[in-house]
Rosetta silent file (secondary structure, phi, psi, omega in degrees, C-alpha in Angstrom):
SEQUENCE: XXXXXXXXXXXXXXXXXXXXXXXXXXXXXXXXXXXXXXXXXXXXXXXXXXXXXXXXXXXXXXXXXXXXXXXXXXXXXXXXXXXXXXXXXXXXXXXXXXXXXXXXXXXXXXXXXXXXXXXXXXXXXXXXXXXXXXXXXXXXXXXXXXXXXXXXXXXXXXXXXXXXXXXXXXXXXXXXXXXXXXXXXX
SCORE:     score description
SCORE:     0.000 S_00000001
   1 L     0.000  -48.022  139.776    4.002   -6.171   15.865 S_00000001
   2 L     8.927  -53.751  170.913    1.463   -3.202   15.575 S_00000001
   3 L  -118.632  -48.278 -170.081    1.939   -1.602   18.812 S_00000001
   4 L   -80.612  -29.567  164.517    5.815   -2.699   19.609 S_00000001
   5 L   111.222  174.527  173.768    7.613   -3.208   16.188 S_00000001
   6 L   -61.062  -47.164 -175.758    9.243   -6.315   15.816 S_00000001
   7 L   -77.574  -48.782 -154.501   12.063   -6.459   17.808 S_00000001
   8 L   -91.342  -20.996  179.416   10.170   -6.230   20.939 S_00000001
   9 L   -78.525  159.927  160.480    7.554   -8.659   20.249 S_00000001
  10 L  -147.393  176.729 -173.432    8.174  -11.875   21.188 S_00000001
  11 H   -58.803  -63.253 -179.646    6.522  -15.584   20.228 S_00000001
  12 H   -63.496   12.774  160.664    4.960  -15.591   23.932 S_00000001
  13 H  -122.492  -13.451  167.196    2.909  -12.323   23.747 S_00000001
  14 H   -73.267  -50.283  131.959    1.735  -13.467   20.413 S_00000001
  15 H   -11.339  -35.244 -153.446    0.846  -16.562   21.485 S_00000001
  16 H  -100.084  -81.052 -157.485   -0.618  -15.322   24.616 S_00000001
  17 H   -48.448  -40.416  173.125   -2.929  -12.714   22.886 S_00000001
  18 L   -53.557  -11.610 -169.412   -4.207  -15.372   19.705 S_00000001
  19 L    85.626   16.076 -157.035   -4.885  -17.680   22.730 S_00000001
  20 L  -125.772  140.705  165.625   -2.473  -20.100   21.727 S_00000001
  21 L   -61.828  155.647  166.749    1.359  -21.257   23.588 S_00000001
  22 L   -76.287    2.542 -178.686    4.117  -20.133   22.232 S_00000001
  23 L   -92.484   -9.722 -171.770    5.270  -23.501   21.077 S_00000001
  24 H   -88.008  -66.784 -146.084    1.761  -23.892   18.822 S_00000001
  25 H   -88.459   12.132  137.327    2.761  -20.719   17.247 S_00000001
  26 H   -62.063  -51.630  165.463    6.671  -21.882   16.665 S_00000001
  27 H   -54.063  -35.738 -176.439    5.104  -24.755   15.377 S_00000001
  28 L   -94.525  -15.376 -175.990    2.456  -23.069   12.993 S_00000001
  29 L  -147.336    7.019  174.929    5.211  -20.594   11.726 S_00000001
  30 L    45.716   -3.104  175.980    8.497  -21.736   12.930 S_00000001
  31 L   178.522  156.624 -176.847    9.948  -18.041   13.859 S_00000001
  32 L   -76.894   80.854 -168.759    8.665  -14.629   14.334 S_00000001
  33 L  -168.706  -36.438  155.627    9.913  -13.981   10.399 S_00000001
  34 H   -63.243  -32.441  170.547    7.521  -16.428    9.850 S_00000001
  35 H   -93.257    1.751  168.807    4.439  -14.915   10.982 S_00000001
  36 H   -97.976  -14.844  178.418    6.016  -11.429    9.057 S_00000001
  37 H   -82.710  -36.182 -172.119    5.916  -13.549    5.954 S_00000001
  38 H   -74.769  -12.741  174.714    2.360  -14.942    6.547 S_00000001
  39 H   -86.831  -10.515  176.847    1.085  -11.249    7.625 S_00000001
  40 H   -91.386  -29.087 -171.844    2.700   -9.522    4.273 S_00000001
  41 H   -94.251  -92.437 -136.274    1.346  -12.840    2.078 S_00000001
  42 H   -55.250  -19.932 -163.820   -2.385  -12.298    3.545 S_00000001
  43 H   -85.077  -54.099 -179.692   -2.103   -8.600    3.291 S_00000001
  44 H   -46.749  -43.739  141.342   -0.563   -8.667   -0.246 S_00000001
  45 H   -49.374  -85.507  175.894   -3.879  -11.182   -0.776 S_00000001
  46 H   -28.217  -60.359 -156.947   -6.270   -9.226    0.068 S_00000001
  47 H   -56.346  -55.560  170.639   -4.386   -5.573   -1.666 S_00000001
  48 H   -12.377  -78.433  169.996   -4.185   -8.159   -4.553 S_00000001
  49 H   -93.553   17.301  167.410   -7.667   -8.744   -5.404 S_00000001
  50 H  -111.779  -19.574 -141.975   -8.850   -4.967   -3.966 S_00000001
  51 L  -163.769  -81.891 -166.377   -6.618   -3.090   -5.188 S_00000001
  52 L   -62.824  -63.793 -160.242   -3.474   -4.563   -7.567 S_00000001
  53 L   -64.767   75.582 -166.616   -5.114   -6.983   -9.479 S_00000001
  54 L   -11.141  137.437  173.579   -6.886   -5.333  -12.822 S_00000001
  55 L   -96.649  131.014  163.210  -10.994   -5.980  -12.693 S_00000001
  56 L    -6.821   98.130  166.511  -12.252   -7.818  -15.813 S_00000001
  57 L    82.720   13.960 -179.535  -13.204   -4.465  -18.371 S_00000001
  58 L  -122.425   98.483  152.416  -11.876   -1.474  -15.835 S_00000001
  59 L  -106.155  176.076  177.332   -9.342    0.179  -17.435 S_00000001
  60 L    34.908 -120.753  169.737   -7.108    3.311  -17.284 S_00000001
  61 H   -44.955  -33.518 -163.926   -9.018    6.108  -14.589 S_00000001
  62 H   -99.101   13.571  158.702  -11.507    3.837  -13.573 S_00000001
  63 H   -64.613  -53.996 -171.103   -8.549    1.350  -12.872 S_00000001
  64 H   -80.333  -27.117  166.078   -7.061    3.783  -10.996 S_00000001
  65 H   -50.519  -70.230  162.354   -9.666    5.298   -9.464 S_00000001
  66 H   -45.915  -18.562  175.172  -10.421    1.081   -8.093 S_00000001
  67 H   -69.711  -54.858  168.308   -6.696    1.362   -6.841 S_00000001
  68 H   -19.875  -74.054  171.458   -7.935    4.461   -4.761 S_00000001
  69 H   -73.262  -15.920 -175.805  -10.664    2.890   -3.708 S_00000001
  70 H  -100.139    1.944  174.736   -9.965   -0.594   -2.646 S_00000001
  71 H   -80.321  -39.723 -142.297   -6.528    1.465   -1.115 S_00000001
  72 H   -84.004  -65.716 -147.132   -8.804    3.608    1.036 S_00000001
  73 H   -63.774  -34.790  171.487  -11.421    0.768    1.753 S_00000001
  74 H   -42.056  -88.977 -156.097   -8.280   -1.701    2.975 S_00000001
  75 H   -30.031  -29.472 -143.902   -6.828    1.421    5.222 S_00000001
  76 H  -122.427    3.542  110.909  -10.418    1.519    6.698 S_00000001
  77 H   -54.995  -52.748 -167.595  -11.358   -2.217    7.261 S_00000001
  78 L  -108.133   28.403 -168.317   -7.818   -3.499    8.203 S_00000001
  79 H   -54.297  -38.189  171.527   -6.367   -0.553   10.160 S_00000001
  80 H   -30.333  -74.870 -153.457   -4.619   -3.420   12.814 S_00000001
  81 H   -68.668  -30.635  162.974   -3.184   -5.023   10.004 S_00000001
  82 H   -63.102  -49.198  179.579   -1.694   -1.667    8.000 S_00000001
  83 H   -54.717  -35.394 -174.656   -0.351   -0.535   11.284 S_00000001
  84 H  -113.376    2.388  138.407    1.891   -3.807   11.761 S_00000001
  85 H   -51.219  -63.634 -160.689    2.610   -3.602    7.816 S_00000001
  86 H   -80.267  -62.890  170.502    4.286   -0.399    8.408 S_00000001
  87 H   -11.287  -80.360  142.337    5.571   -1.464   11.611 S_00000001
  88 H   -26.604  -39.953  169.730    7.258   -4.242    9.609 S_00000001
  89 H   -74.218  -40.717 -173.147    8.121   -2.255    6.850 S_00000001
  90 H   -90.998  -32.530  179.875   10.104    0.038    8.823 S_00000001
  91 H   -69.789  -29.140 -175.657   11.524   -2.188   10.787 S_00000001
  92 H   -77.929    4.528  144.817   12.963   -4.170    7.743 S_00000001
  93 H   -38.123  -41.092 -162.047   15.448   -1.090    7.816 S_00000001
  94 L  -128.132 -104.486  173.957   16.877   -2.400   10.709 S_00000001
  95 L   -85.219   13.847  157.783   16.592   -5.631   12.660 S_00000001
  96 L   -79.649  -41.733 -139.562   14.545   -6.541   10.094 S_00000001
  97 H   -68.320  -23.154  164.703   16.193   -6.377    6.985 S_00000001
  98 H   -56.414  -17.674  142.312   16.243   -9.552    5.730 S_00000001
  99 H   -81.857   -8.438  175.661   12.866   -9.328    4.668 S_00000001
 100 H   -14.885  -51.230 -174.938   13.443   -5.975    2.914 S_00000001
 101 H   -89.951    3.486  163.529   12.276   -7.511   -0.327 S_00000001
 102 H   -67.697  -26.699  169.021    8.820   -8.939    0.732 S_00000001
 103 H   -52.326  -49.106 -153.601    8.654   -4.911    1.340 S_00000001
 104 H   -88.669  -39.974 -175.578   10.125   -3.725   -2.036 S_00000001
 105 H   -70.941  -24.632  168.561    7.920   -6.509   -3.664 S_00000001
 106 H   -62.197  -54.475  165.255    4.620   -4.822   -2.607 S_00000001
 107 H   -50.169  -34.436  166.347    5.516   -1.375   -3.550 S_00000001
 108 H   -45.607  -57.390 -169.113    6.619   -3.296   -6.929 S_00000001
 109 H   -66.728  -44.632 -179.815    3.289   -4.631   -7.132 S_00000001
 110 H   -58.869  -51.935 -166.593    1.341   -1.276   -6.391 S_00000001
 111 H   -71.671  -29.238 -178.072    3.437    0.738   -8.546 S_00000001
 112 H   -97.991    6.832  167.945    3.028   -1.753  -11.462 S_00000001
 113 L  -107.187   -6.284  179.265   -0.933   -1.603  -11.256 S_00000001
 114 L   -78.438  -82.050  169.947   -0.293    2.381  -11.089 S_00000001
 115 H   -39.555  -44.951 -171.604    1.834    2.144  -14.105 S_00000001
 116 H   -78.049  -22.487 -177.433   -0.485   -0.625  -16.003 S_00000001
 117 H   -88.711  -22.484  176.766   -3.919    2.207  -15.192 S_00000001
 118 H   -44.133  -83.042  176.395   -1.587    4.826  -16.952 S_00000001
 119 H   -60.189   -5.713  156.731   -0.380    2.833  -19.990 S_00000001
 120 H   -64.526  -68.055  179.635   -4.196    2.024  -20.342 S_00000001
 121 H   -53.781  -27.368  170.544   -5.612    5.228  -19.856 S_00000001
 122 L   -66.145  -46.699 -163.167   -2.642    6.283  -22.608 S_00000001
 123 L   -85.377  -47.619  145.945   -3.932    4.107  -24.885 S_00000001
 124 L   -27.731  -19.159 -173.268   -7.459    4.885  -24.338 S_00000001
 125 L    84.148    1.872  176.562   -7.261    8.720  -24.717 S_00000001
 126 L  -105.585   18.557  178.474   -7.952    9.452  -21.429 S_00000001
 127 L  -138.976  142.409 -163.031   -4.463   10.223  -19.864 S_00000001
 128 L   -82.784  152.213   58.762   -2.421   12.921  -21.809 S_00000001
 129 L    82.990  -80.146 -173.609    0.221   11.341  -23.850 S_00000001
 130 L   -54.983  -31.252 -156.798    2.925   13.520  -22.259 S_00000001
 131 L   -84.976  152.982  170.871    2.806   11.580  -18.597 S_00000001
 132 L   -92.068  105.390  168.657    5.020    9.446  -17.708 S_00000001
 133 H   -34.698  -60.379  157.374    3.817    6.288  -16.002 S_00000001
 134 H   -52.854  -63.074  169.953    6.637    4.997  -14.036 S_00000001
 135 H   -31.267  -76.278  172.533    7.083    8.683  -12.599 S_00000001
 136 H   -35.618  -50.398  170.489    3.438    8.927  -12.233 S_00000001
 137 H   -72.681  -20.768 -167.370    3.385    5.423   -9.828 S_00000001
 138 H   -74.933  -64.132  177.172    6.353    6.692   -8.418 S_00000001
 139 H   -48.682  -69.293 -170.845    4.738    9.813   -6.961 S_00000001
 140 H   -66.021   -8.226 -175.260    1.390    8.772   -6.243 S_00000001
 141 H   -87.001  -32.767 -179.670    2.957    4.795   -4.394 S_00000001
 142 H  -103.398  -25.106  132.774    4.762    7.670   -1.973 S_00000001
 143 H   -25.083  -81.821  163.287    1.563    9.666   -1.650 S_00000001
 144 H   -34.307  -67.936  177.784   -0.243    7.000   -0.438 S_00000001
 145 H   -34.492  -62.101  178.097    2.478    5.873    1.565 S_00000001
 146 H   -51.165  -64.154  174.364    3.218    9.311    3.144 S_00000001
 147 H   -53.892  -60.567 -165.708   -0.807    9.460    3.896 S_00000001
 148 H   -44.093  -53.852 -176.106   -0.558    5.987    5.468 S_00000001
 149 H   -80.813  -14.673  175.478    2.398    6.649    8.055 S_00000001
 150 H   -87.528  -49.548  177.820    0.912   10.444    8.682 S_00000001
 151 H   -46.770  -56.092 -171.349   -2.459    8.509    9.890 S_00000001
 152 H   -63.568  -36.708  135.898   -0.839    5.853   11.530 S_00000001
 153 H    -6.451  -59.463 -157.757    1.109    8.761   13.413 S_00000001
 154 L  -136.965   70.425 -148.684   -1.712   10.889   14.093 S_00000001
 155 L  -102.350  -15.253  163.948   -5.023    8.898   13.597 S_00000001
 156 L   -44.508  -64.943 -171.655   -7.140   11.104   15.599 S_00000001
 157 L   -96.436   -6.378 -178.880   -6.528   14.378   13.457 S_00000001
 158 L   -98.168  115.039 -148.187   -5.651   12.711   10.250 S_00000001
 159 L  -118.135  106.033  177.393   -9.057   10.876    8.481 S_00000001
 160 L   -61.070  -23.590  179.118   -6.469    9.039    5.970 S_00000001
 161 L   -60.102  -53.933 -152.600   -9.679    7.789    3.735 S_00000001
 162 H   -74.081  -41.924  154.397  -10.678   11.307    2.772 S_00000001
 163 H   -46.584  -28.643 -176.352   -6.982   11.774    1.698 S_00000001
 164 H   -82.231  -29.962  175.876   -6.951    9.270   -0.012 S_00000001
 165 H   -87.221  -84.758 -160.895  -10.088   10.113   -2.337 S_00000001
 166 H   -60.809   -2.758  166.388   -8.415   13.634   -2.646 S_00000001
 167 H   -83.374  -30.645 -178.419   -5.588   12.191   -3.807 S_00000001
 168 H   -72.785  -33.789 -177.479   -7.088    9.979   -6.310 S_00000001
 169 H   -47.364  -91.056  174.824   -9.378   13.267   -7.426 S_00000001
 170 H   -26.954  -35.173  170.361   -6.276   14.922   -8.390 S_00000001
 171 H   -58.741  -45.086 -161.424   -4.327   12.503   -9.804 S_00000001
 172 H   -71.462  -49.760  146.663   -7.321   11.751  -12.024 S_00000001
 173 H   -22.405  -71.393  177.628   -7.303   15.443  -12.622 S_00000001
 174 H   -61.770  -28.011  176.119   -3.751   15.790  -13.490 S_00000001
 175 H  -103.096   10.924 -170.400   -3.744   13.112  -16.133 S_00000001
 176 L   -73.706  159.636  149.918   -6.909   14.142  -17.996 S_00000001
 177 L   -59.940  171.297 -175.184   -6.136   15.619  -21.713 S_00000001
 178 L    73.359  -51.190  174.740   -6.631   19.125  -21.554 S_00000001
 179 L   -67.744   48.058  150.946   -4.758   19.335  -18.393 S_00000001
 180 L   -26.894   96.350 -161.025   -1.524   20.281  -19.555 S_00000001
 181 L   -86.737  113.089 -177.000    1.166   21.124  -16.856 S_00000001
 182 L  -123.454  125.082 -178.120    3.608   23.974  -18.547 S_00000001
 183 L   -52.779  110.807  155.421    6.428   25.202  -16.199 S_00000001
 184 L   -33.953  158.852 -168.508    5.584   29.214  -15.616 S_00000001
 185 L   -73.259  151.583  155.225    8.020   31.832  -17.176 S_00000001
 186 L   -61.437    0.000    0.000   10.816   33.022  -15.172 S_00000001
């Protein structure tokens, strides 16, 4: 799914490459929609406990700051499996689409551990007041995103990690007290 997209794949080159017939892997998943739900459920496991899923006593920046990092260290451990995420993900556009919402629930789930380091970090004092949280996941869930699909794109000149850091830098930046964003005068 990785290098051809979905449509193009077929049970017998999956089969083929795991080492397995294509009727053992009809069997073990019953359709290729089966093996996109079990590759979105292990990846959503994994993002889960690296990345979505609050750590005991880490709240607000250094929540988000672990979103960063367990975003980056995923991109950079699993690149295979991010590649036929997005594959998949784009594809559920099309000849796809009837998974569309296994899609829309991960971006749910990222964006609501974005939103949940916010409303922490709010309550804590360490995120001004003024930001808005939902906005705030909104931007940075299509950041991320945007870096992910420019890497997968270009993986040679793009080192998606170190974006990924400088994105979190900034963010962390941006939401600090003191940092006040005031529209310039006309």
């Amino acid at each position: 799914f990785g290098r051809q997209g979905y449509t193009a794949t077929t049970l017998e080159q999956i089969g083929k490459e795991a080492g397995y017939s294509s009727a053992l892997v009809s069997l073990r998943y019953g359709s290729k929609e089966g093996i996109v739900e079990a590759i979105v459920a292990r990846l959503q496991t994994r993002a889960g406990s690296d990345v979505f899923e609050p750590e005991e006593g880490v709240t607000g920046l250094d929540a988000l700051d672990r979103i960063f990092t367990g975003y980056s260290e995923l991109l950079r451990d699993a690149e295979q499996w991010m590649r036929a995420l997005f594959m998949l993900m784009t594809d559920s556009l099309g000849p796809l689409n009837r998974k569309v919402d296994l899609f829309r629930a991960g971006n749910d789930r990222f964006a609501a551990a974005i939103e949940q380091a916010v409303r922490e970090g709010q309550a804590g004092g360490e995120v001004r007041a003024d930001v808005d949280p939902v906005e705030t996941a909104f931007q940075v869930l299509a950041a991320v995103r945007g870096a992910t699909l420019l890497w997968l794109l270009d993986p040679n000149n793009v080192d998606v990690v170190a974006a990924i850091q400088r994105l979190g830098a900034s963010t962390a930046e941006r939401l600090a007290p003191g940092d006040s964003i005031t529209p310039e005068a006309d």
